[in-house]
C-alpha positions in Angstrom: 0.0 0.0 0.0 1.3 3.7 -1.1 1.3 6.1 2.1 2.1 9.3 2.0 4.1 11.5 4.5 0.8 13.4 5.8 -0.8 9.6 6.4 2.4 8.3 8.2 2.6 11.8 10.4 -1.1 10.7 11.1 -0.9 7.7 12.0 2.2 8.2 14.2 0.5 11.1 16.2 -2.8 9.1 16.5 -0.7 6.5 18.2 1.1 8.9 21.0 -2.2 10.6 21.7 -4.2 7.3 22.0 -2.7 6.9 25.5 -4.4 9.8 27.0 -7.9 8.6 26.9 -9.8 5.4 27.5 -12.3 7.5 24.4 -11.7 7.6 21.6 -9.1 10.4 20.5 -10.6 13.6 19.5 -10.8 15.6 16.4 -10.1 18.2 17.9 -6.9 17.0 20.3 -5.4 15.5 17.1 -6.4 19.2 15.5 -4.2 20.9 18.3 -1.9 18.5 17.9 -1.1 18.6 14.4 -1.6 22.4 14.1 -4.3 21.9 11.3 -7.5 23.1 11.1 -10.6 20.4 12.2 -12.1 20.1 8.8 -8.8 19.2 7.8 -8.7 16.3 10.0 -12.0 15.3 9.5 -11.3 14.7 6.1 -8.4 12.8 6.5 -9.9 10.6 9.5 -12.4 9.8 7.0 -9.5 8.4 4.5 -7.5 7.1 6.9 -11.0 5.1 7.3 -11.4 3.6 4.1 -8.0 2.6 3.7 -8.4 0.4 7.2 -5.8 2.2 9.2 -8.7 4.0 11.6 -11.8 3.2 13.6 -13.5 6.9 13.0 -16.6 7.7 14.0 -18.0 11.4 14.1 -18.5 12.2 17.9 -17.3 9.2 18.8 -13.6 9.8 18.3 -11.0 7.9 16.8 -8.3 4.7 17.1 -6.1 3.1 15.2 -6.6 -0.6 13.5 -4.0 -3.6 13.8 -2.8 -2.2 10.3 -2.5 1.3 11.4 -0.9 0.6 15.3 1.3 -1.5 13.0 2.9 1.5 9.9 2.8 4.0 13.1 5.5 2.0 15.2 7.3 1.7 12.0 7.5 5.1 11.6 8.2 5.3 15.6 11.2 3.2 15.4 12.8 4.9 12.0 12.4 8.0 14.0 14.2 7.0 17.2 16.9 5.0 15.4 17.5 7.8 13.5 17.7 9.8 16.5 20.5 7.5 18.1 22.3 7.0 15.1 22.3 10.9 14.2 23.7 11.5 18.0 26.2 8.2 18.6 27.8 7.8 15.0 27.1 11.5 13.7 28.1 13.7 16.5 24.9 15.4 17.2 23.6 17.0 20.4 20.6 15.1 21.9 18.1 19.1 21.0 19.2 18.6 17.3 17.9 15.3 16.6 14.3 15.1 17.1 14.2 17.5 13.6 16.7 16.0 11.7 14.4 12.5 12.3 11.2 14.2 11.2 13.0 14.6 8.6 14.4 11.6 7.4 12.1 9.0 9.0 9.1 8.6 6.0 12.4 7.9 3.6 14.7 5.3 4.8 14.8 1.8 3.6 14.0 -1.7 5.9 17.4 -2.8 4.6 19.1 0.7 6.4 16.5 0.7 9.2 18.4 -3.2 9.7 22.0 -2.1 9.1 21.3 0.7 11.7 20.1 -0.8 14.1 23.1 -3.6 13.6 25.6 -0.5 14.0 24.0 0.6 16.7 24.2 -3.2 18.7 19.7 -3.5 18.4 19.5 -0.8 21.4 16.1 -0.4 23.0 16.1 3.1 24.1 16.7 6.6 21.6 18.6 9.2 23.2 16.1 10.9 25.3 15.1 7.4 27.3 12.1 7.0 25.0 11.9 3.5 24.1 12.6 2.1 20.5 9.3 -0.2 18.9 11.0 -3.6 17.7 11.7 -5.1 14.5 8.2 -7.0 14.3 6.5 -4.2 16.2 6.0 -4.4 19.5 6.0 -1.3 22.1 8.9 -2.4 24.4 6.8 -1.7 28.3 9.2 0.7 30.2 8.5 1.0 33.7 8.8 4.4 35.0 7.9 7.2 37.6 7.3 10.7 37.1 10.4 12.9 39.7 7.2 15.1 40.8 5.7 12.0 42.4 9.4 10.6 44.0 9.6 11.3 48.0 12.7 13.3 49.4 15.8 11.5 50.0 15.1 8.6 47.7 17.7 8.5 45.2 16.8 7.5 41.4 18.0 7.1 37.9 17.0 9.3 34.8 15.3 7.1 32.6 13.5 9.2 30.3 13.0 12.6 29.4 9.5 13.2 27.4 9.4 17.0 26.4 12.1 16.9 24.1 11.7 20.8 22.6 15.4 21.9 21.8 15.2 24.7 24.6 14.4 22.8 27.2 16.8 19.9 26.3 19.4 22.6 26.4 18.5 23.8 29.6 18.6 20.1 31.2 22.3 19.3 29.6 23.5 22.4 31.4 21.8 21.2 34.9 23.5 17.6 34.3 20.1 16.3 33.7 20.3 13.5 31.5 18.9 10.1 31.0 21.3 7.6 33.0 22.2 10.3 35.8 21.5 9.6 39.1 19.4 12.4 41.3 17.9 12.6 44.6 14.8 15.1 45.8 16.0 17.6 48.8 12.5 19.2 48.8 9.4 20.3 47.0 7.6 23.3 47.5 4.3 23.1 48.2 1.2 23.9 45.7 3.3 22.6 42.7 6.2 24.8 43.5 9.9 24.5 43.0 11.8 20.9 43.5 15.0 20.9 44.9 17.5 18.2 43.7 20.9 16.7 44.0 22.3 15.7 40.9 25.3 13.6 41.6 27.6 16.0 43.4 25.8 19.4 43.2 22.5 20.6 44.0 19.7 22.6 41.5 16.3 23.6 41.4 13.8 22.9 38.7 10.5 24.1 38.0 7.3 21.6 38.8 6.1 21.4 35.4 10.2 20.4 34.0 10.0 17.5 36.7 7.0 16.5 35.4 8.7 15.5 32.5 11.6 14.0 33.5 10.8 10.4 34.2 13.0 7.8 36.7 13.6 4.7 38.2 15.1 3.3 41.3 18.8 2.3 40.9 19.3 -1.5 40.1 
């Protein structure tokens, strides 16, 4: 089957979106998402219907099918390979990668996809933590806390880092706060205020709503 770019950016949004409701996804959430206009997604729900990829229904919302779960971690795993390979083998910073992928992700081959991931010894996480779909499509489970929900004094291991905007990513590289690094909670304000961390041997404060996107997990 022929897919276009717009149907693969589609499908892979759909996907990421999926797990924030037991519902159906939205028009409009995908709409926000996508930066497009509703009609516009409308009208491609509605193809996306007929060529089996979606479950759409108006008011009702919409998921993927087998087929369509299926292309999107395709497209998932080009990305994040792309990602890893772009920062281990072509000397990238972990902020310039997520746009270089977009990039590049719709166009590369199975056979370079394979001889990627072969350079790259099959890994199972792309550089921000976020983990990489496998070969025959599965969603690797990664078991994970939010550092807003980790009590004081209880050391942990950055496993993941989910807003992944260049800025920010910046900002985190500069506070040591990057996937593998261990960090400890001194204190949290109260009324989602300030959290005060160790990060190895120095101490910095973040904002709630960073935390709340740096994901951990107790060391092994």
């Amino acid at each position: 089957m022929a897919r276009s770019q717009s149907v693969e950016d589609y499908l892979k949004t759909i996907y990421k979106l999926e797990g924030e409701t037991d519902k159906g996804l939205s028009t409009s959430r995908l709409a926000e998402k996508l930066g497009v206009a509703n009609a516009s997604v409308t009208n491609m729900l509605k193809r996306l219907s007929d060529m089996g990829l979606v479950q759409y229904e108006s008011y009702y919302g919409t998921r993927l099918t087998e087929s369509g779960k299926k292309i999107a971690l395709e497209i998932i795993r080009h990305h994040r390979l792309l990602e890893l390979y772009l920062k281990e083998m072509m000397g990238y910073s972990w902020d310039e990668v997520h746009e270089e992928a977009e990039k590049l992700e719709h166009h590369i081959s199975e056979q370079f996809e394979d001889k990627i991931a072969e350079l790259l010894n099959n890994p199972t996480v792309d550089p921000h933590g976020d983990p990489i779909p496998t070969k025959d499509g599965q969603m690797p489970k990664v078991r994970s806390r939010k550092l807003t929900t980790v009590d004081s004094q209880s050391p942990q291991i950055i496993k993941r880092v989910k807003n992944q905007s260049p800025e920010l990513l910046r900002y985190l590289e500069d506070q040591g706060l990057i996937p593998g690094v261990k960090v400890e909670v001194i204190k949290k304000e109260p009324f989602d205020g300030p959290i005060h961390l160790k990060i190895e041997n120095k101490t910095a404060t973040i904002g709630f709503n960073i935390a709340d996107d740096i994901y951990v997990v107790e060391p092994a």
